[in-house]
C-alpha positions in Angstrom: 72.9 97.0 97.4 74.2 95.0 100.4 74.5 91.0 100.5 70.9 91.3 102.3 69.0 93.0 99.5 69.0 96.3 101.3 69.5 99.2 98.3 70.8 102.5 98.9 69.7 106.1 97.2 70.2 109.1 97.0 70.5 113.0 96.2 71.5 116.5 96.5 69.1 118.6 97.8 68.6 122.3 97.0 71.6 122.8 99.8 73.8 121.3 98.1 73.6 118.2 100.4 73.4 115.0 99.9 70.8 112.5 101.1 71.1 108.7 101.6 68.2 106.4 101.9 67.7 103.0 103.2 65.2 101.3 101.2 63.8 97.6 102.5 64.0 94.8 100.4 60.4 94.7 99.9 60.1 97.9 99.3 62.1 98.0 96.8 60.9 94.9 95.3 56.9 95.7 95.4 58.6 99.0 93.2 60.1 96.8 90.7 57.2 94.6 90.4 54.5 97.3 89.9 57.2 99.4 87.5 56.4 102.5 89.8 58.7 105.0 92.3 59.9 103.9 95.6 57.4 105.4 97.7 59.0 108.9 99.7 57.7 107.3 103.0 58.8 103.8 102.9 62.8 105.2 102.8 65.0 105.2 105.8 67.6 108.5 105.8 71.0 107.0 106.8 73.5 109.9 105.7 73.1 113.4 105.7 76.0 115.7 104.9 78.2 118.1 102.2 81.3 115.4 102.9 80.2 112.4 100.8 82.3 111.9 97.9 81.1 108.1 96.9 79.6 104.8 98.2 79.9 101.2 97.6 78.4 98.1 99.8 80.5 95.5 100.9 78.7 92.6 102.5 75.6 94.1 104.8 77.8 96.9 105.3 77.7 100.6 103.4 81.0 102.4 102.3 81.3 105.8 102.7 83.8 107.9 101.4 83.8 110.8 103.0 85.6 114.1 101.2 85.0 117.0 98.6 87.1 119.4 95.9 89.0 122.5 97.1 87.9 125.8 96.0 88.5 127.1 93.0 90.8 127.5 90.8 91.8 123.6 91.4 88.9 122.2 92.1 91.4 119.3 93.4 89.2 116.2 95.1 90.3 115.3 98.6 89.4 112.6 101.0 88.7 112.8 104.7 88.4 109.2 105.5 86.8 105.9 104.5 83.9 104.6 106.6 82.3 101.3 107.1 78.0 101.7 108.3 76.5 98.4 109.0 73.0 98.4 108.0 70.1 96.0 108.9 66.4 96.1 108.6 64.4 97.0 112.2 62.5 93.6 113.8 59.1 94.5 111.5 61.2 94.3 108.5 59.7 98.4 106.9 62.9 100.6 107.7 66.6 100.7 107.6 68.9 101.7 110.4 72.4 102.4 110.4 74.8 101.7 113.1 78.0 103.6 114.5 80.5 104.3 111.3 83.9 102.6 111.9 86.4 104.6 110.1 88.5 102.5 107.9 91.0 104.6 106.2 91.4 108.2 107.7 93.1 110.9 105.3 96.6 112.8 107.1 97.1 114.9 104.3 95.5 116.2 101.3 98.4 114.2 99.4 96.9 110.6 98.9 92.9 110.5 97.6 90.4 107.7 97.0 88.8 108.2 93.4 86.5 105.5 93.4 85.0 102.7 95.7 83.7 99.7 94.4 81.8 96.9 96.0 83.9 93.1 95.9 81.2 90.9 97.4 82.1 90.8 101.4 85.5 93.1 100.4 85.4 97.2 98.9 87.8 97.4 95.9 89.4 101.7 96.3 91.3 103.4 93.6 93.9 105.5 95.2 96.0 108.3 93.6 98.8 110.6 95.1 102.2 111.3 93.8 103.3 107.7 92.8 100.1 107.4 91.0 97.0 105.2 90.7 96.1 101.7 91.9 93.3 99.6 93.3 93.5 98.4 97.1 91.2 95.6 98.6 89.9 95.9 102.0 88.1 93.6 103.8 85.8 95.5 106.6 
């Protein structure tokens, strides 16, 4: 959910792929108030892609982490990069648009990946592991 009210689902679809969805604030809140689904039209697709390994908010912006897991037998996770999607509602207020990603971390090697991203109000909280282990990094996009 961004500062806005703007909520973000999603799926995997029968590919394998998964789907994010903008959902308007209304929307979202005519869904709560009648205690029924979020209506398959009134969603906005944002994301589309094998690559998404978790997302966050920070402020009216979505966090992307962008990765997967190597092939078996290790099943390792790795991360790609770290992107940054500000989202807004169009002028009649009934869909969601994403604009360009800004990449905010980028991956050089398979050594260092993000295991979780976590929304901080206007800031993303990411846990990190490589070979010196684990912490939590704050970035402000």
């Amino acid at each position: 959910v961004t500062a806005s009210g703007i909520v973000v689902v999603g799926y995997a679809d029968a590919d394998y792929k998964n789907r994010l969805l903008g959902v308007t604030p209304a929307a979202m809140t005519t869904a709560m108030q009648n205690k029924s689904a979020i209506p398959l039209a009134a969603p906005s697709e944002l994301i589309y892609g094998d690559d998404i390994a978790d997302v966050s908010s920070a402020g009216e912006n979505l966090i992307v982490v962008r990765g997967g897991y190597e092939p078996a037998p290790s099943f390792m996770p790795f991360t790609k990069r770290v992107e940054k999607i500000p989202l807004t509602q169009n002028l009649g207020m009934t869909a969601i648009e994403a604009g360009s990603p800004t990449t905010l971390v980028n991956a050089h090697d398979s050594c260092t990946h993000v295991i979780f991203a976590a929304n901080a109000g206007a800031n993303v909280l990411l846990g990190v592991e490589d070979k010196a282990g684990r912490r939590v990094i704050s970035l402000s996009p």
